[in-house]
N, C-alpha and C positions, 0 to 999 in steps of 0.2 A: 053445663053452665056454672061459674064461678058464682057462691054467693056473697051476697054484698050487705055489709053490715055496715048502718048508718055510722060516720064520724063519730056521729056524738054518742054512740050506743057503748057502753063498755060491760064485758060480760064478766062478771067476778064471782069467781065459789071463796067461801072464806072456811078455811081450813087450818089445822092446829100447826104451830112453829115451836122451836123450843129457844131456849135462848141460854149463851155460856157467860156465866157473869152479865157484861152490859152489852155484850156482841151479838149481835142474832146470826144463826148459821143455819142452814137448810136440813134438816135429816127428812131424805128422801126414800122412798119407796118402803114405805112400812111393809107394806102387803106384795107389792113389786117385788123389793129387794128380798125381803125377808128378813128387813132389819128390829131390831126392839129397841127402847127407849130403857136405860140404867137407871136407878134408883135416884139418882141424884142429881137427873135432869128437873129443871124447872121451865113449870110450864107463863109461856108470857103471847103479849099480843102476837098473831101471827104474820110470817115475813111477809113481804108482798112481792112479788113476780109480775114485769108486765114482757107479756107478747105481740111483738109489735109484726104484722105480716102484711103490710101495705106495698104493692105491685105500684113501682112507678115505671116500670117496663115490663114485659111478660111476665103475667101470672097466673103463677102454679096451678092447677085443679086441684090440688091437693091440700091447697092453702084449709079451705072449710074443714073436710077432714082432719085435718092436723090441729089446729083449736079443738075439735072434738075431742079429740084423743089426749091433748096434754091438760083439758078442763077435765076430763073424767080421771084420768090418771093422778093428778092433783088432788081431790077430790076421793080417790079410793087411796090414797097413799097418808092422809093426813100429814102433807108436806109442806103446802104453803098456799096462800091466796095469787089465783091467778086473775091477772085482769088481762085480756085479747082485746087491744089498739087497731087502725086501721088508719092511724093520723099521724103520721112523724112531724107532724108542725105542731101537738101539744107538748113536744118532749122541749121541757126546759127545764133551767136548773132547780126548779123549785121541785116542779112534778119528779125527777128524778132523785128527789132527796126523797120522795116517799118508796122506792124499791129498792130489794137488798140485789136484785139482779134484772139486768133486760138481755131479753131473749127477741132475734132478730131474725126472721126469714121473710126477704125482702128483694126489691130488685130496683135497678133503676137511680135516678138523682132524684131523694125523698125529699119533700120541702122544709127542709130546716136549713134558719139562717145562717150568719157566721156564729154570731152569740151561742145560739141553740145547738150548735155545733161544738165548738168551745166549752161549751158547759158536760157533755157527753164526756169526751174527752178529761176533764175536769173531774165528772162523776167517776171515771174508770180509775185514775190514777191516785184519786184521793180515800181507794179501798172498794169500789163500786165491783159488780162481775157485769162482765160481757161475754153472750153466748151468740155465736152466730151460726145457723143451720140453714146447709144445703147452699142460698143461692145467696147469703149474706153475703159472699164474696162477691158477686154479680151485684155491686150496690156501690155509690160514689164512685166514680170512677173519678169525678171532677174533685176530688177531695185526697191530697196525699195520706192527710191526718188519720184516716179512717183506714187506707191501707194498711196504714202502719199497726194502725189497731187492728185490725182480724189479720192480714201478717199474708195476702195474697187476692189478687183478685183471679174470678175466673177466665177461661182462656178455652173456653168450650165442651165439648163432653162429647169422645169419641166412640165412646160407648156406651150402650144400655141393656144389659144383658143378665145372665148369673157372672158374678166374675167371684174368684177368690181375693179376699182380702187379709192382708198379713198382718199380724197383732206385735207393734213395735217394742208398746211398752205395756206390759202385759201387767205392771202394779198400777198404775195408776186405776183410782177408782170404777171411773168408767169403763176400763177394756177387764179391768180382772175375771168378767166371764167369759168370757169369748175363747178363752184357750190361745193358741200359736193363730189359728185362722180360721176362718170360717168363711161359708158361701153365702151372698147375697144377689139378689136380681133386683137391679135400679141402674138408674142413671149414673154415669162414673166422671166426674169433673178433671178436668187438668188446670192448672193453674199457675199464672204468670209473676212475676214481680215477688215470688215465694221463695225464700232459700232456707235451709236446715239449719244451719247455723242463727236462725233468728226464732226457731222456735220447738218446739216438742213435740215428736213424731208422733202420734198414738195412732195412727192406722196407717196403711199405703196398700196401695195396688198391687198384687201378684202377678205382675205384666203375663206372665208364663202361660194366664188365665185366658188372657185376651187377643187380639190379633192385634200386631204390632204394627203393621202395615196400614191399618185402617185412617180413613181421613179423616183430617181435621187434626191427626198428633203433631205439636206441635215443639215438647218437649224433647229434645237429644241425648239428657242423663238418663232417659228411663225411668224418671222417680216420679212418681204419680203417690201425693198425700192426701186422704180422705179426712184425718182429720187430728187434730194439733192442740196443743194447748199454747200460751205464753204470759209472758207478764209485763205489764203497763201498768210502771210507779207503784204504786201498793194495793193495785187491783188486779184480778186474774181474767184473761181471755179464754173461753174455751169455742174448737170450732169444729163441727161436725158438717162432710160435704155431703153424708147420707140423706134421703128425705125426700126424693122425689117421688115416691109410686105408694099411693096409699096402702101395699102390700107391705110395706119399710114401716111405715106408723103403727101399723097392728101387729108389725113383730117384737117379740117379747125383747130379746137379744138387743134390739134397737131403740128398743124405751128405757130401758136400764142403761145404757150405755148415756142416753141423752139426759137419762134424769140424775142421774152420776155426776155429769159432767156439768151440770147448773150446780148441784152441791158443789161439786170442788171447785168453782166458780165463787161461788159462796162463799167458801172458808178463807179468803183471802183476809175480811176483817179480824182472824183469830189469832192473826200475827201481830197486832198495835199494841204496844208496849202496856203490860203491867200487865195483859190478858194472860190468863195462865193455863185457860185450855182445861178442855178434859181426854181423856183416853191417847193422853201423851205416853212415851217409852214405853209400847205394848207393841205387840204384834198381833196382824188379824188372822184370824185361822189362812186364808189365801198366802198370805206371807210365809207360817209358818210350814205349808205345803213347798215354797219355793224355793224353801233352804234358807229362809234368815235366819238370821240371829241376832240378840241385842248384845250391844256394847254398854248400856249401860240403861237402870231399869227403875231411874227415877232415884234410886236409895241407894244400893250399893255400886261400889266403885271394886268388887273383886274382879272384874275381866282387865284389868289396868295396875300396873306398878310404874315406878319411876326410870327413866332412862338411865341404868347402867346402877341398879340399886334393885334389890330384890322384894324393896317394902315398899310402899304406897305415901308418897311426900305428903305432910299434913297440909301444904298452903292449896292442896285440891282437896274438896267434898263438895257430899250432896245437897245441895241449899233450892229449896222450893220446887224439886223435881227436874232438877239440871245439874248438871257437871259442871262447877264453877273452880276457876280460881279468885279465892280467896286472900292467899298471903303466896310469899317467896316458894314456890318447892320444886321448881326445876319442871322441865319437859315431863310429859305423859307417856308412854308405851302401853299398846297390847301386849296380853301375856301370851298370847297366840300370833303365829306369825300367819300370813296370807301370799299367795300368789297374783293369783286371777281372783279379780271380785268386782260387787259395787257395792260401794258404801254410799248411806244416807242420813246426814244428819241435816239439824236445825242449828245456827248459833247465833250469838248476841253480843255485841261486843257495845261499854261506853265509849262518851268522847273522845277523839285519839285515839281510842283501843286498837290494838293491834296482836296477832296470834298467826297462826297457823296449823294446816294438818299435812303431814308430809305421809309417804305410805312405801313398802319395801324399804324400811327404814333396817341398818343394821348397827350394832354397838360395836363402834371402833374407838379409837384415842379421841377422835373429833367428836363436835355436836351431831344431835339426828341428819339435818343436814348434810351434811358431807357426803351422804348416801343416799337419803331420800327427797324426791323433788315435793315442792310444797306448794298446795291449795291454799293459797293466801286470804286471810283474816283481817278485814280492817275496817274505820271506819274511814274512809275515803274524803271526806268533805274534813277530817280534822287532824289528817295525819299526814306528815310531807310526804310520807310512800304514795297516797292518792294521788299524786299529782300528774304522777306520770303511768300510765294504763300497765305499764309492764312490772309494773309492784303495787299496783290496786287492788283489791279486794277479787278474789274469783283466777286472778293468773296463776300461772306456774312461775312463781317467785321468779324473778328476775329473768327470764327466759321467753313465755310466752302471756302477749299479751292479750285480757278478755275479749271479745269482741264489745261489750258495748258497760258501762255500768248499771248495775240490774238492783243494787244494794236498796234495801229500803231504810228509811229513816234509821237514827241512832237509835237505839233502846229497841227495835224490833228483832223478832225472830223472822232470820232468812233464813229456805232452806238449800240444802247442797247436794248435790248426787256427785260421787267422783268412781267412775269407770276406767279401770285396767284391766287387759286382756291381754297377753302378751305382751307384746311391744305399744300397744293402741290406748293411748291415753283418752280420757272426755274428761272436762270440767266444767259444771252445770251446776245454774243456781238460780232460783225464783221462777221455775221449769223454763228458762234459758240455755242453753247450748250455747258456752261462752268461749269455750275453744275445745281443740285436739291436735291431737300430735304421735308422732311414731319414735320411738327411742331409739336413737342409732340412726335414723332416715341420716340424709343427707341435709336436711333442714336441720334437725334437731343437732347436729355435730356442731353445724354452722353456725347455731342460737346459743349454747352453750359455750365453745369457744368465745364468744364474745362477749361473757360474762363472768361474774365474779367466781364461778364453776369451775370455769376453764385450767387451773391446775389441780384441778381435785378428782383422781381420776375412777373414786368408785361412786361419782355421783350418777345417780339415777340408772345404776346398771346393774341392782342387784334383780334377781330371777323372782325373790320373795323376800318378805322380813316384815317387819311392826308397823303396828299405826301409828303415829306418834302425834301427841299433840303440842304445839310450842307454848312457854310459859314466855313470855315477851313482856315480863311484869305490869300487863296491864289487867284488870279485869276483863274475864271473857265467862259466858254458860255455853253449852252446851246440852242440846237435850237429842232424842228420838235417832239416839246412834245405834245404828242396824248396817248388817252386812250380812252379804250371802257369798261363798265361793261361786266360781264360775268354772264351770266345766269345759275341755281345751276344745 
């Protein structure tokens, strides 16, 4: 039997938070993770977290258990005050302006109005987290807006076995234990109205695991995603479809992953402008296991000299733990050249600002450019390039346009991942998947020829060469620049 906790009952541990400047952010699994607190955290009131797990169509038996587990887990981690809901008609914009995060395992059309609905939405974009776990997807179905926020609804579950699960994205906080893959026994969702391009794989299904044949598949790509991040305005979604068999809740592997993924949910408010962060341009030990390496480490600018100049231009230095330009000094280069990699940074650009990072950059008579296709830098809402999506912020300069704008406010730190593999471009930003492309396709000849490119014949077709970053004389920072090669 399911149990049933009165409406009005709300169960809250109150637990220690810490806070960065004026931001509060989650550091979770003290004891879980095995993380420590640095000398120059300061301690403040603690964040709040509500768990909201109200059944307006089947529900879970799992639901009790799983409050169990995330109030003790809370509770031994000295992570944050949990309160466990059971009423999505208290959720209004008031009550949501008291948590740094809501967590949703849910089913059914919960009774919130339009307002109450609106204000959610509101809470997410305006720096709010949203976690939704297991059957969150199985919730509104009568409501676009909410699709759009957890990024898929369910579409049934053809399996519930051991199955292997593939580790996409193997940095992000949540999956970094997990290895390549790992075996779990639960319930395995598929899911409808879901496409890649709108969000951030961190798990999927190892079909290989399963029987392919089985009923109820209703997917033809074969891509079966367990669970994903994305970004709504200046808030972070994260979504886990694991969590149906109370054997899931009591595994280690799966508490860490969930308690991971409310932090990184969390840190979304560390990016509102003037926040400066802590434990910026480092690497975690995991990283430095994966083959990063920084591009720049808060203070020095030795991995960089100037485009087609041996010294380092003075209108770039290090100002308050970022890569700035400051005055006139011409494009950026690595002093190392790259093949296959991913890089990641964060940047910031003022009004109008506008930059660039182009990559297999090589020194000819022309600008970087000429060679290197470019991850465009801009502010979007203040520069005539925003206007039109194929020179907005996140494309491949004049060639390929983002899929949607992801930018947040002026004065904030976004950040970027930009992936080459051979020929296999990705450009991602605000853990969006904003576009890809193949060099030479028959697309990419097609996209090119039609652009300002079109007589420049060693663009985007060197094998290797520099990072470069473009001086477009506006002010631009840059921080948490990291790359790894990639092996063929």
């Amino acid at each position: 039997m399911c149990l049933v906790v009165p409406v009005t009952q709300e169960i809250v541990i109150r637990i220690e938070a810490h806070v960065r400047q004026n931001t509060l952010r989650l550091v979770v699994g003290m004891s879980v993770l095995g993380l420590t607190a640095g000398p120059s955290v300061v301690q403040a009131t603690p964040v709040k977290v509500l768990y909201l797990t109200q059944s307006a169509a089947f529900a879970h038996p799992v639901l009790p258990h799983s409050e169990e587990v995330l109030l003790r887990l809370a509770g031994e981690s000295d992570a944050f005050d949990l309160t466990v809901s059971h009423d999505a008609s208290t959720l209004t914009a008031n009550t949501l302006r008291q948590y740094g995060a809501v967590v949703f395992f849910t089913t059914g059309e919960l009774p919130m109005n339009l307002g109450q609905r609106r204000a959610l939405l509101s809470y997410v974009r305006a720096g709010g987290a949203f976690v939704g776990v297991h059957s969150a997807t199985d919730t509104f179905y009568d409501w676009p807006g909410y699709l759009d926020l957890v990024g898929g609804y369910f579409d049934g579950h053809p399996w519930h076995q051991e199955v292997t699960v593939r580790v996409e994205d193997g940095a992000h906080p949540s999956t970094r234990h997990l290895g390549e893959s790992f075996r779990i026994h639960d319930e395995i969702y598929q899911h409808r109205d879901w496409a890649r391009n709108k969000v951030n794989v961190l798990l999927s299904l190892d079909v290989s695991s399963v029987n392919m044949r089985a009923s109820g598949i209703t997917r033809t790509d074969r891509d079966f995603a367990l669970a994903w991040t994305r970004q709504e305005g200046a808030g972070r979604v994260f979504y886990t479809a694991l969590g149906h068999r109370p054997e899931v809740w009591d595994d280690e592997r799966f508490q860490r992953h969930l308690l991971a993924g409310i932090d990184w949910a969390m840190g979304a408010p560390a990016t509102l402008p003037g926040e400066e962060g802590q434990g910026q341009n480092t690497l975690t030990p995991e990283e430095t296991a994966e083959g990063w390496q920084l591009l720049f480490d808060g203070d020095s600018l030795a991995s960089w000299r100037g485009y087609q100049r041996t010294d380092l231009p003075s209108g770039w230095r290090a100002v308050d733990g970022a890569l700035a330009r400051v005055d006139q000094g011409g494009d950026l280069l690595t002093r190392e050249q790259f093949d296959d990699f991913e890089l990641r940074f964060d940047w910031r650009v003022e009004d109008g600002g506008n930059s660039g990072v182009m990559f297999r950059v090589a020194e000819t008579d022309g600008p970087p450019w000429h060679t290197g296709a470019e991850f465009q830098i801009l502010h979007n809402a203040g520069h005539r390039d925003g206007r039109a999506a194929i020179t907005s912020a996140g494309s491949n300069y004049a060639v390929h346009p983002p899929a949607s704008d992801v930018t947040r406010p002026v004065g904030s730190w976004n950040t970027s991942r930009l992936l080459a593999r051979g020929n296999h471009v990705e450009h991602w930003m605000n853990g969006v998947k904003l576009l890809e492309y193949e060099i030479e396709s028959v697309d990419w000849e097609r996209r090119v020829k039609a652009s300002k490119f079109a007589e420049i014949g060693r663009y985007g077709r060197e094998a290797a060469g520099h990072i470069a970053i473009q001086d477009h004389g506006d002010p631009v920072a840059f921080r948490n620049i990291k790359i790894r090669r990639l092996s063929n």
